[in-house]
VEXTOR-167789 format. One record per residue: residue in one letter; z negated, y, x of N, C-alpha, C in turn. Coordinates in steps of 0.02 Angstrom, whole numbers, plus 50000, padded with zeros to 5 digits. Layout:
BEGIN
AZYXZYXZYX
...
//
This chain:
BEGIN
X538034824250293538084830250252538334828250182
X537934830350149537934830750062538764833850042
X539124832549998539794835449987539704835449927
X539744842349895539674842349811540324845549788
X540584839549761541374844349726541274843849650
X541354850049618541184852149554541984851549524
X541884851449454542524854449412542534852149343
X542854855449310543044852649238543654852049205
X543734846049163544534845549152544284846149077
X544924848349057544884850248953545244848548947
X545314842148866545904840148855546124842048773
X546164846048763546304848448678547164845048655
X547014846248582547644844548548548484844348554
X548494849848594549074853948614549274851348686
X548804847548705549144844448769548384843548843
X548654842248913548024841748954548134847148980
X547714851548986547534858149037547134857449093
X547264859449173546844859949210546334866349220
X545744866349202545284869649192545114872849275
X545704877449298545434881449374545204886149396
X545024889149432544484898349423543944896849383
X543704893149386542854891349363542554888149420
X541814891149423541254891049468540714887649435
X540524882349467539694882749415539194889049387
X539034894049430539114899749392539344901149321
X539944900349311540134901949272539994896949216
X540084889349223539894883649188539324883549144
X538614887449211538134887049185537694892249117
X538234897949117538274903149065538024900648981
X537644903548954537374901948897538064901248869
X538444905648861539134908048806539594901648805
X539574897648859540174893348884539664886948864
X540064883948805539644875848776540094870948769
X540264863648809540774859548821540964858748729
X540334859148673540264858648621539994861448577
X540324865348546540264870848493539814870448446
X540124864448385539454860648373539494854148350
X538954850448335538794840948326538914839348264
X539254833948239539054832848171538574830048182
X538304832348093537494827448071537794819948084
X537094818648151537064808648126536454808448074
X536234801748087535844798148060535254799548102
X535424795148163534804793248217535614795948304
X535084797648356535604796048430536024790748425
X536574790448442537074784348457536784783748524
X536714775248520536754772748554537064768248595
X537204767448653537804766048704537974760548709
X537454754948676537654749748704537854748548624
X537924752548565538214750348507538764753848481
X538774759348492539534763348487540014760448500
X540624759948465541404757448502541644762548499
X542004765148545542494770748579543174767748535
X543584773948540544304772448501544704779448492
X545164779348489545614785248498545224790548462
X545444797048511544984803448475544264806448491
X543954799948527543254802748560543304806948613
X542984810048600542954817048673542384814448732
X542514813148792541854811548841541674816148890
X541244818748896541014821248976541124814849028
X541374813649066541304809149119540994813149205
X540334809749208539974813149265540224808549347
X540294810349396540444806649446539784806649492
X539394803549520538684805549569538984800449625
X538744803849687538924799449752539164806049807
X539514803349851539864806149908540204812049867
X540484811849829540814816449777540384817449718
X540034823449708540044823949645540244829749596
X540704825649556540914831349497541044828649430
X541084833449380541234830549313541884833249280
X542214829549226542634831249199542474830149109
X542904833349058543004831549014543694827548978
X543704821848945544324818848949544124814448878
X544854816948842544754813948771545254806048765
X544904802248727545304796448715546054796948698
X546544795448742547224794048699547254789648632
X547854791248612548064786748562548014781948599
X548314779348640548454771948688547904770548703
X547274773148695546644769348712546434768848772
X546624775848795546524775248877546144783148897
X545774783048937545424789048956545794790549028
X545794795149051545984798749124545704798949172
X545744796249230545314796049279545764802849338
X545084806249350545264812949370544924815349444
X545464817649493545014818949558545234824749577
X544474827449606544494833949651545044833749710
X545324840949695545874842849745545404850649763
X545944850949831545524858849845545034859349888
X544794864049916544234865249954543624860749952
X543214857850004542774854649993542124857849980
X542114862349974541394865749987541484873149930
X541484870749877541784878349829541094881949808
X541234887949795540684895249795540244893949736
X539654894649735539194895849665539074902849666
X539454906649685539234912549634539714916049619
X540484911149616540794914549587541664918649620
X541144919449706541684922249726542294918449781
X541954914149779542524905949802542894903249776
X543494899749826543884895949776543634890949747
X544044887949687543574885249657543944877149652
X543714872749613543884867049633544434863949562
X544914862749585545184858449528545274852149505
X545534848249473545534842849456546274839349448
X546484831749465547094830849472546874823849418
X547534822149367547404815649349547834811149394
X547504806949431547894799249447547754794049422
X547594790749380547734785249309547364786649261
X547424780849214547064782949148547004775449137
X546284771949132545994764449115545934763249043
X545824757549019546014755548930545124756748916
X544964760248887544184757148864543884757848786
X544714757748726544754757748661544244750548651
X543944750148597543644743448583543034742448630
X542934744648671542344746348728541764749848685
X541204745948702540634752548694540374757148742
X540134762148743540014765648807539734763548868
X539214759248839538934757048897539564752648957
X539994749548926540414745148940541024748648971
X541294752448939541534758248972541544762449032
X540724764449025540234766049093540434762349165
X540404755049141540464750749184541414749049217
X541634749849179542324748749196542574758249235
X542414762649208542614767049230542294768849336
X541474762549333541344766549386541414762649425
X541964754449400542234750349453542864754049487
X543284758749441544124759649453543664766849502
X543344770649501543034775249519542884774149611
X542734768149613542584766749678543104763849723
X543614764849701544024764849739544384771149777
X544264775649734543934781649805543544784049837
X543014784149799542194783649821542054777449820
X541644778349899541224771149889540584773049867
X540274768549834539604768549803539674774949746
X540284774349699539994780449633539774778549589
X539554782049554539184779349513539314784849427
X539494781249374539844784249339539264785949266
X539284793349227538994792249180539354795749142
X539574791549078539854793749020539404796148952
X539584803348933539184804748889539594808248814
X539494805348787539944806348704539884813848692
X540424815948684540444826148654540644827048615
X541244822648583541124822648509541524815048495
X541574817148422541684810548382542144810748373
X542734805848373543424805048325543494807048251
X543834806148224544194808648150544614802348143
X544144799048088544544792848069544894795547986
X545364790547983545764791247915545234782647874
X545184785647824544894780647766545214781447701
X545624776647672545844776547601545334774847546
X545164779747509544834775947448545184774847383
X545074767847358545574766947305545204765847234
X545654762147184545154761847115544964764347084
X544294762347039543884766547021543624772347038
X543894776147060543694783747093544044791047056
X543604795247044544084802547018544514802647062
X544724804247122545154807047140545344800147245
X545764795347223545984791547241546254794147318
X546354790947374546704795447429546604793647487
X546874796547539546614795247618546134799847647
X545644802347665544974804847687544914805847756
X545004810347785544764812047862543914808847849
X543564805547904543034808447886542694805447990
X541974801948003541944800748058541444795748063
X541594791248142541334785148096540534784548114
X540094790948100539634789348074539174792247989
X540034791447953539914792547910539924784347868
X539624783847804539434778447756539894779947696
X540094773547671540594774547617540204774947566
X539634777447544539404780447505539744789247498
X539694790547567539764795247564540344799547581
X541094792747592541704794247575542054793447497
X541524789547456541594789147372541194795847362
X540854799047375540864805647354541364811047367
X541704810547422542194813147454542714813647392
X542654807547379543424805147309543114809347257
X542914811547249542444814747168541964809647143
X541864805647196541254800547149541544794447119
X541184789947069541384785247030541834785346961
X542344783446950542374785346871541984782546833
X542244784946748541734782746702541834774746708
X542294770246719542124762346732542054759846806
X541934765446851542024763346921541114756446934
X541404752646967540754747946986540364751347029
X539614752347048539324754047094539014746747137
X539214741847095538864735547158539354731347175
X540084730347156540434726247178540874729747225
X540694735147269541454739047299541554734547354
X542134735647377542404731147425542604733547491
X542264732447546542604737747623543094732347631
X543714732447678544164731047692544224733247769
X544414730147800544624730147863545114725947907
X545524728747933546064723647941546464719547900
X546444723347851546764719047779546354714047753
X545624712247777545364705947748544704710447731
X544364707947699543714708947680543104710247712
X542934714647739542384715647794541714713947749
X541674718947706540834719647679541154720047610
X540354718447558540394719647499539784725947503
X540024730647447539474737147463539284738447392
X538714739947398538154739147340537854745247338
X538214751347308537724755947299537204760147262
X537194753947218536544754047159536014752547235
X536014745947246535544743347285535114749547336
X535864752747379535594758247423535374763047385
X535664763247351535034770847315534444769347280
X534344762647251533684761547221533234759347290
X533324755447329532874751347368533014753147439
X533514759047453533544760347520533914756147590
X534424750947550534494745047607535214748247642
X535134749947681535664752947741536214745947747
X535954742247748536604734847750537204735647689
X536914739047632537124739147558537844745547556
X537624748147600538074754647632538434756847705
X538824752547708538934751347795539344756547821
X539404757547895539814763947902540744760647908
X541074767947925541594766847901542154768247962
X542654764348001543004763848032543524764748008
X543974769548075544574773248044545194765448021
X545484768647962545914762947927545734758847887
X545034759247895544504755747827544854758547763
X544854752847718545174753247636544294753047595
X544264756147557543684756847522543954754247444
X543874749247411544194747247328543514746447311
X543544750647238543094751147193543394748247122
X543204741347124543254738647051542984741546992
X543464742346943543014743646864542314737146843
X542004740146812541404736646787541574729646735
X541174725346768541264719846730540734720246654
X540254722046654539824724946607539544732546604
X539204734546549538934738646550538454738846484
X537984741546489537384740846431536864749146434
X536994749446359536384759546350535874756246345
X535354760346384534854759746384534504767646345
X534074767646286533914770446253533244771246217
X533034776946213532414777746193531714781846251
X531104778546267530734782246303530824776846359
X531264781046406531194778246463531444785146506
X531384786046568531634792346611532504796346625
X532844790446625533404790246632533484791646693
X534284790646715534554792646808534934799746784
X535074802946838535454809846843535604812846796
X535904814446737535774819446700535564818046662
X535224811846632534954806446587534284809146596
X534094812146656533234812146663533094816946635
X532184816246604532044818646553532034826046561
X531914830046538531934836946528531094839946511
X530924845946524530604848746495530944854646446
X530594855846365530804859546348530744866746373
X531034872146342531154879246360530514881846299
X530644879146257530414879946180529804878846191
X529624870946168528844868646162528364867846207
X528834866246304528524863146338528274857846340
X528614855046277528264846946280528944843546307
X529114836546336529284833446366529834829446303
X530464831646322530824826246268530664819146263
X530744814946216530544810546215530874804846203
X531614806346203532204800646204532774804146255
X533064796446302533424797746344533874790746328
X534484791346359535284789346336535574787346392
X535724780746413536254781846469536374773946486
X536924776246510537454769846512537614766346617
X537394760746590537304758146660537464752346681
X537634749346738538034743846743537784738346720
X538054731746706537624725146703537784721546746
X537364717946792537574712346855537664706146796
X537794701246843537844694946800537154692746806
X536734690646748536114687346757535584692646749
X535834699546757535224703146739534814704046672
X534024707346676534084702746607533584711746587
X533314711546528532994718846494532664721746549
X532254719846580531734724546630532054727446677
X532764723446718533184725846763533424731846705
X533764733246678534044737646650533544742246634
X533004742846644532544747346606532284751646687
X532284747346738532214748946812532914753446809
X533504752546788533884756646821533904763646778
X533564762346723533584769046682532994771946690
X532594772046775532134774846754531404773446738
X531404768546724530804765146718530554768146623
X530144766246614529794767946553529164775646553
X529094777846500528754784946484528154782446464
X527534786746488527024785546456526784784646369
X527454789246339527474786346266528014780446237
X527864774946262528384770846266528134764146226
X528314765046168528014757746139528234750846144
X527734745946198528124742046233528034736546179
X527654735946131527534729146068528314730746011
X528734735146018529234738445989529814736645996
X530064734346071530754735546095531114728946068
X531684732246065532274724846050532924728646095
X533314723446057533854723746112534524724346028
X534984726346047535594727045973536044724546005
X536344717645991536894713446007537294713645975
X538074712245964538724714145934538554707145916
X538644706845858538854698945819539604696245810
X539804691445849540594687245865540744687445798
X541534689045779541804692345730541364696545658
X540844699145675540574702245648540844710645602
X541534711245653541874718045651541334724645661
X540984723945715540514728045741539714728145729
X539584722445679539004722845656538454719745729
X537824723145711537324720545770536924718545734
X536504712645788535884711845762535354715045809
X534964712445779534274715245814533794709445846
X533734708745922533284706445961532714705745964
X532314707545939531414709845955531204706946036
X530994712546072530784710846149530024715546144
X529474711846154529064712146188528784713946246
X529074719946286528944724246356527994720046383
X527614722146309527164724546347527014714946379
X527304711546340527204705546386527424704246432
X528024704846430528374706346495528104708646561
X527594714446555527554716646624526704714946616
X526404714346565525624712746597525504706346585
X525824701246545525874692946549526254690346569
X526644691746601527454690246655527534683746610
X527804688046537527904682246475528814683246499
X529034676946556529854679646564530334677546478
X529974673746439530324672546378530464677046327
X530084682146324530464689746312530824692546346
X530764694146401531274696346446531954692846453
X532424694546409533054689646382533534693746438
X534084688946449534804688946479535154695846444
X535364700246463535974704946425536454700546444
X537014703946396537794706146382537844708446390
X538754711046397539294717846420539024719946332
X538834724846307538854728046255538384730846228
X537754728346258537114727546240536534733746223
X536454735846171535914741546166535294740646183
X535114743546238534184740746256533724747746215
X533394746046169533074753146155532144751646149
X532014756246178531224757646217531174760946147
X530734762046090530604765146059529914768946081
X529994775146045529174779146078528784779446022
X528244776946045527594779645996527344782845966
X527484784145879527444788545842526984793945850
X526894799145869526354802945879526274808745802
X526654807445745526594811645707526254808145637
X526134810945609525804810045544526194814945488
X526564811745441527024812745380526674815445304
X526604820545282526414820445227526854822345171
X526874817345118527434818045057526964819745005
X527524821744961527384824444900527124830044846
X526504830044806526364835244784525884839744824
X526354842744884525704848144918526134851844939
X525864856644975526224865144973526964862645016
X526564861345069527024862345118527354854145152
X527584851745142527724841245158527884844645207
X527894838345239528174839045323527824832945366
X527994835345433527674830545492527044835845530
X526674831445542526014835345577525834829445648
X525804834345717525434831145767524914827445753
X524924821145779524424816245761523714817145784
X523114818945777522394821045799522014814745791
X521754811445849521164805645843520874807945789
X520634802145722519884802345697520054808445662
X520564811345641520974813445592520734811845515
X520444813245470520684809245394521014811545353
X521254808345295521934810345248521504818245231
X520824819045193520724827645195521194832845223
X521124829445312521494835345358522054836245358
X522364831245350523184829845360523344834545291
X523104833645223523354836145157523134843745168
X522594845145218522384853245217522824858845250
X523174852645326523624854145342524304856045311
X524684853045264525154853545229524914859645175
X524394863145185524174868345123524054865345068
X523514859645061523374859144987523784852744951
X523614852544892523784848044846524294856344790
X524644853044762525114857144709524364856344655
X524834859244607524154860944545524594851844506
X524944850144509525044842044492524804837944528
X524474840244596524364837644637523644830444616
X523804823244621523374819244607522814816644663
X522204821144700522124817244755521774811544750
X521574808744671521184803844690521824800144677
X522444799344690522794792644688523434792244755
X523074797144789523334797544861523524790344894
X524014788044933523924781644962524194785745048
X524204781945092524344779645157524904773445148
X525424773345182526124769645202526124767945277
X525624762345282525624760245364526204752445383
X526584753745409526894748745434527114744145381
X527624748345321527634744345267527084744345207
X526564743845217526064743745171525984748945137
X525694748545083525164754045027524424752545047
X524124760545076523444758045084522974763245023
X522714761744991522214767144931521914771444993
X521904778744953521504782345031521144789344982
X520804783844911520444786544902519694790244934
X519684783244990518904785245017518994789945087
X519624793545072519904799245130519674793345197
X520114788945220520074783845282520394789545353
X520124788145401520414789545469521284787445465
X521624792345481522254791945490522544788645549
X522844782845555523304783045611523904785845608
X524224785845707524704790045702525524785945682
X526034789245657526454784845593526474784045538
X525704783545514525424784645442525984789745424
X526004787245359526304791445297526134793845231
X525714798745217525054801545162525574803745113
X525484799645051525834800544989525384805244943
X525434808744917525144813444860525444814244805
X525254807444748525834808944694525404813744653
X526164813044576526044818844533525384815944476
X525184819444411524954816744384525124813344317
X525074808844324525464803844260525224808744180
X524744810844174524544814244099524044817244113
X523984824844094523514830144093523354829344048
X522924828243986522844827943909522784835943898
X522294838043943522074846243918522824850543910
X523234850343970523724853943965524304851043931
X524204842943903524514842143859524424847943767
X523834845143763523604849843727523884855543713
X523814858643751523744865643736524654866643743
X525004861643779525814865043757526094858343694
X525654854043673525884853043587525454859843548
X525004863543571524774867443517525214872243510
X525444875143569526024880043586526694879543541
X526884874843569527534872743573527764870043474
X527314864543465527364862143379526474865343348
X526134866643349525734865643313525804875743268
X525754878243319525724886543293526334890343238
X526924885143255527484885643212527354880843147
X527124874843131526824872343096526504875943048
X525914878943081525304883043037525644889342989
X526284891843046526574897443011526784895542949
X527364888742956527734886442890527444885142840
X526784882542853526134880242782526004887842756
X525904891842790525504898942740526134900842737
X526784902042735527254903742724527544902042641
X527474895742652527424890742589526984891942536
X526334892042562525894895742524525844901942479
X526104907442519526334914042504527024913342448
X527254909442463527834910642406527684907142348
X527434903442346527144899942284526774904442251
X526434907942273525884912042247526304921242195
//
């Protein structure tokens, strides 16, 4: 004959309670849940990789000659409860029987244990009242580990959190990074020595779960200040509030972005241009340089010239230069406007139009002034004076000069006739008249 002894033991904060006047009946009630609710994992824990440690809550199932289950949370001391049916052998399912309780007679070590291992030790001590039991342990909830995060962090401290949480996501806990906090040199700590180095540039660009490890209660989290840092500037996308915008206004797409980002040792322009984002379709890659602080210079920079577009379609690595802690990387963008100066209605900048010629650009600005000279119009391309008498196709950058005119003779004319000649004529017949 089959002998099924049921029961449940609860072990909350406040101390161990024997859980008595319950029926499976009653167990099996939607309303009644050993667990309220789960934190978010990742993926299932799995048994043979979990380590148990003060604070885990277990279902422990008993199957055999006896079967019943209990619930029983890890002590501080690292010991779980081993728990046996007292009471009637044969208790009521529906409720109106006595019902079965639970007695603790020891409690086995299985801190540092993984479950599976656990499993195994609980359903050796197990059989020494039952022969042949057979034991299954099933996780109900998680511990509450303490984690210090130190350093570079807004807001520095000790952190409840659980350990299948990632110290990524106990440095958010802290308020994040400060303005010099490192994101690739942080340091896990464990046991006072050095467990992992944590890299969380790496995990957030490339996804590497190794780069972000999880976090065990008493884990020290140190976030070193930055050994470098270098702006990256101009048309490139930027990271988090750096990224580009659409306007409200034009709907066109801003076209310079700003932001300040770590330097590894050895990284060199393209890495830095990867972390800002990558580059914009208006991105003039025959353009870019780099602005270096010149050694006692008292702040003065020079200027680099870097070559992108060789960089990425002639894997020319001799442009692609080494940064510094200081270093301005700037992506310049590709002029898309066309400038018109001088004698015409309206100067200004005009959207650049393929196959454009100086005509349009000056028709655009409303005209030539009435000084306006167009046959001595020039174009200002890249430094140069180009004559644009024969109205040439505009490129975009061009700069359309419209000077004045050096000498009108006609309207000279006519303001010496104005101005000296009519007062002249007066004084002669004036002269005349009085003589007479």
């Amino acid at each position: 004959m089959l002998l099924c002894w049921t029961g449940v033991y609860a072990q909350e904060s406040g101390g161990l309670t024997g859980l008595g006047g319950m029926s499976i009946q009653g167990l099996l009630q939607p309303s009644v849940s050993p667990v309220p609710s789960l934190v978010g994992v990742e993926s299932p824990i799995i048994s043979d990789q979990y380590i148990l440690m003060p604070g885990d809550r277990l279902l422990v199932t008993v199957r055999g000659k006896a079967t019943f289950s209990y619930q029983s949370m890890i002590t501080y001391e690292g010991k779980i409860t081993i728990n046996l049916p007292l009471g009637p052998l044969a208790p009521s399912y529906d409720g109106t029987g006595k019902s079965l309780t639970l007695d603790v007679v020891d409690a086995v070590t299985v801190s540092g244990l993984t479950l599976r291992q656990a499993q195994d030790t609980l359903a050796q001590v197990m059989r020494r009242y039952f022969r042949d039991a057979e034991v299954k342990l099933t996780l109900m909830g998680l511990r509450s580990a303490i984690v210090f995060v130190t350093g570079e962090v807004q807001y520095p401290g000790a952190y409840n959190a659980s350990p299948v949480e990632r110290v990524s996501q106990l440095i958010a806990r802290a308020g994040g990074l400060s303005p010099l906090g490192s994101k690739t040199r942080i340091v896990l700590i464990r046991g006072g020595l050095p467990f992992a180095n944590v890299d969380i540039e790496r995990f957030e660009n490339e996804g590497d779960l190794q780069a972000n490890p999880f976090i065990e209660s008493g884990d020290v989290i140190y976030v070193p200040p930055v050994e470098g840092l270098v702006t990256v500037r101009g048309a490139v996308f930027g990271r988090g509030e750096y990224r580009i915008r659409a306007s409200a206004l034009t709907t066109e797409k801003e076209r310079m972005s700003e932001g300040v980002y770590e330097l590894k040792p050895g990284e060199r322009v393209f890495d830095l241009i990867r972390k800002a984002g990558g580059i914009t379709p208006w991105a003039d890659l025959h353009n870019c340089y780099v602005e270096r602080l010149v050694l006692g210079g008292n702040g003065e920079r020079k200027r680099i010239p870097v070559d992108l577009h060789r960089v990425i379609f002639e894997n020319d690595s001799s442009q692609n230069i080494e940064l510094v802690n200081a270093d301005v990387v700037v992506v310049p963008p590709i002029n898309s406007f066309v400038y018109v100066q001088g004698e015409v209605t309206n100067p200004g900048s005009f959207l650049y139009t393929p196959h454009f010629r100086v005509s349009d650009y000056v028709g655009q600005a409303g005209g030539p002034t009435e000084n306006g000279n167009l046959a001595g119009v020039t174009i200002v391309r890249q430094g140069r004076r180009i004559p644009a008498r024969s109205n040439p196709v505009v490129e975009a950058g061009d700069v359309i000069v419209v000077p004045r005119y050096g000498i009108r003779w006609w309207q000279d004319v006519v303001t010496i006739v104005s101005q000296v000649g009519i007062p002249t004529v007066s004084l002669i017949l004036t002269i005349i008249a009085l003589q007479r």
